[in-house]
C-alpha positions, 0 to 999 in steps of 0.5 A: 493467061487473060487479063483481069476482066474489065466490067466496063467492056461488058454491060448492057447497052442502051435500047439506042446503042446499036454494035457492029458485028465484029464489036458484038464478037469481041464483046462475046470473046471477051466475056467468054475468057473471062468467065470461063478461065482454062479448065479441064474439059473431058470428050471423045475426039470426033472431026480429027484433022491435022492440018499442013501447019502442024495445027490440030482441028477437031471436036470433043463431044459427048452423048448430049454436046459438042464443041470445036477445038484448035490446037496450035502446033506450038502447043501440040508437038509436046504430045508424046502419043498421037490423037485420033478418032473417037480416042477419049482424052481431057483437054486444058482449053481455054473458052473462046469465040473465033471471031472470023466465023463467029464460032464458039470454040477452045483453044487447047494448051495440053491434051491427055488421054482421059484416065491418064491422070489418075492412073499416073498418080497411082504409079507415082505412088506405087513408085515412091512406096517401093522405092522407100522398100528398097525394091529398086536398090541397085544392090540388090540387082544381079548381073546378066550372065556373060554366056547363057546356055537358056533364056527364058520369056516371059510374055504371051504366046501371040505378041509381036514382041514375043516375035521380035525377040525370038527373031532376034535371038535367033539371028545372034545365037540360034544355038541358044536353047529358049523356054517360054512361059505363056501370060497374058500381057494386057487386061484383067488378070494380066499381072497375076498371070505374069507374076505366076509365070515368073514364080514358075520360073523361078521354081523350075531353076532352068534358064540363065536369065529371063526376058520380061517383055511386051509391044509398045502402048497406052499406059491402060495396055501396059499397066499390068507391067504397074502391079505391086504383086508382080514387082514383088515377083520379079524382086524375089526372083533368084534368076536376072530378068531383063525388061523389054516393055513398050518403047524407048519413052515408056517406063513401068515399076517391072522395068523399076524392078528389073535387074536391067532394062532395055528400050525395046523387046528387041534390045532386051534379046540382045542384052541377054544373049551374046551374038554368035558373031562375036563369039566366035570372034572371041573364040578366034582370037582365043585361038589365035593367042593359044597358038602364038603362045603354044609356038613360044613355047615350043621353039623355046623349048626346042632351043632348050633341047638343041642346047642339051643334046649339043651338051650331051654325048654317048658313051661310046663317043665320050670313051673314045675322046678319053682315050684319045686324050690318055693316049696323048697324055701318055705320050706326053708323059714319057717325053717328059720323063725320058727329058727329066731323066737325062737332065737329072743324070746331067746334073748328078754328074755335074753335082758329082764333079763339083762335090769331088772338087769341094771334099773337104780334109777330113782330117782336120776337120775329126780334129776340129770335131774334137775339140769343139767336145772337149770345150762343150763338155767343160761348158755345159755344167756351167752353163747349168748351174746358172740357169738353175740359179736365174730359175730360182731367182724368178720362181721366189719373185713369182712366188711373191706376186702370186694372188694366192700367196698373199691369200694364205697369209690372211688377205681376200678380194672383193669383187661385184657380181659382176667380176669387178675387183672394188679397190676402194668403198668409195663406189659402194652403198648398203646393201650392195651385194659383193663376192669374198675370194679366200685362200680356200672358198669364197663367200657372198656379203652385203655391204652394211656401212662403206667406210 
């Protein structure tokens, strides 16, 4: 920014003063940047040169004026669009006077193309009204099928975009089947037409995912993509839609609105289809698992059957081994038996022997017999008689000691519910409950006052 103006730079000079070229220029410059501070300035570029330096040379004009203008590389590559002929724009400048040539000209500190700015503002405010609607919400946007089996396009028949993301579908996955639904995509009516192709889609129910997309522009040629009517559109449509609009530096309220956005038309056909490429490799390695997996299992199984039929025989064959085998127990078994028998005629004979030798005299032992009967008989009945008097002798001390006799002679037992005999009142209060065993009966009582 200039410095403050200094009045005594600029005054009107004595009839005798006389200026030098160079001091009259600077006088001149000065007055011009302190009377007239940067400001906007609207024309149509004319005399456009960009020069080797990167400075930018050219003229802004009207129907009755012109003015020269530079615009210094420093301050020019910050344009994100590129000047040109006869293009309308409004410039911030600052008035000054080039002294070499003594030419009135601005210095441009920013450029945009005219109109820009209050288009801009409508966007902004258009923005910030859905975003506060929740139109941009990331919940509410759905996501991009893995597989789809038809892409629908929105966009006109005679883009280049259109072009671009059918060559482009067409190189990744030609099998995919596309609808496209026509609309205009710049101009009066564009954003109608565009919402009503969407709403048509969404009606016919018949794509996977939907393509919103045109070429790169001004914002004027892409401000049908900034219509209220068409976000509503694009956020009541039930099917996903992916945005390819302008280039990677271009942003719109449909691409706001988009359940995705890509950078170009050309990376929004690649987001929506999947490259038949990497299918197939998918498809491949799917393959190529099924039969490692197929393989284990069957030499798993293989092993499993060579492990049964080594178990398993026929029965011809297991008949034959049993008899094998009764055959050899059947031999086995007589050997044993014709062993068995001899020894046990060896030992009958040896037992018969030693019996012979040990024969007792039957003699003595009749007479031993008889009088061990004779002493027997005479103590048996004494033996009798004592146990009965010992018998008796225990049935009288058990008689005493048995719980129902010293009942019937009038006596009870008190026990508490739970079948413990109470020895003394010392544990008991009133009220506690207790069980009386009689002779003959039982009673329950509540103790009214242990003593």
């Amino acid at each position: 920014m200039p410095s403050e103006p200094d009045s005594t730079r600029v005054s009107s000079p004595l009839p005798a003063e006389i200026f030098t070229v160079s001091a009259l220029a600077r006088s001149v410059r000065d007055l011009l940047e302190h009377r007239y501070p940067l400001l906007w300035l609207t024309g149509e570029i004319s005399n456009f040169v960009r020069a080797k330096s990167g400075h930018l040379y050219f003229s802004l004009k009207d129907d009755a004026a012109q003015v020269r203008c530079v615009m210094f590389r420093n301050r020019g590559q910050y344009l994100d669009w590129e000047p040109r002929e006869g293009l309308k724009v409004e410039a911030r400048a600052l008035v000054t006077l080039y002294e070499a040539r003594g030419d009135f000209q601005l210095n441009v500190e920013s450029m945009r193309r005219a109109g820009q700015g209050a288009l801009f503002e409508a966007f902004l405010r258009l923005r910030d009204k859905l975003e506060k609607e929740g139109l941009f919400d990331p919940a509410h946007k759905q996501p991009l099928p893995l597989h789809a089996q038809r892409i629908g396009i929105v966009t006109s028949p005679q883009a280049a975009a259109l072009r671009d993301v059918l060559t482009t579908l067409a190189r990744r996955n030609p099998s995919i089947p596309v609808v496209i639904y026509p609309a205009q995509v710049q101009g009066e009516g564009a954003a109608q037409q565009l919402a009503a192709a969407i709403a048509t889609a969404a009606r016919r129910n018949e794509c996977d995912v939907l393509i919103l997309c045109r070429g790169g522009g001004s914002i004027e040629d892409l401000w049908a993509f900034n219509d209220e009517a068409l976000a509503r559109a694009i956020h009541a449509c039930p099917i996903p839609l992916v945005t390819g609009i302008g280039h990677e530096t271009d942003f719109t309220i449909a691409e706001f609105v988009a359940d995705r956005r890509a950078a170009t038309p050309t990376a929004a056909a690649e987001l929506a289809s999947q490259a038949r490429a990497e299918l197939l490799a998918d498809l491949r390695q799917l393959r190529q698992s099924l039969s490692r997996q197929m393989q284990f299992a069957f030499n798993t199984r293989a092993q499993r059957l060579d492990t049964l039929a080594g178990r398993l025989q026929s029965p011809v064959d297991r008949l034959a081994a049993s008899s094998a085998r009764l055959g050899a127990a059947r031999a086995r078994l007589g050997a044993a038996f014709a062993l068995g028998t001899h020894n046990a005629e060896w030992r009958l004979a040896h037992a018969l022997r030693r019996l012979a030798a040990a024969m007792p005299n039957l003699g003595v032992l009749q007479h031993r017999i008889g009088q061990l009967d004779t002493a027997l008989r005479r103590a048996t009945p004494q033996r009798l008689a004592v146990l009965a008097e010992d018998l008796a002798r225990l049935s009288l001390g058990l008689s005493h000691l048995d719980p129902a006799a010293v009942l019937e002679r009038g006596y009870a037992i008190a026990r508490t519910p739970e079948g413990r005999v109470v020895r003394t009142s010392a544990g008991l209060r009133r009220g506690d409950p207790l069980e009386i065993s009689f002779a003959h009966g039982a009673a329950s009582v509540r103790v009214e006052k242990p003593q």
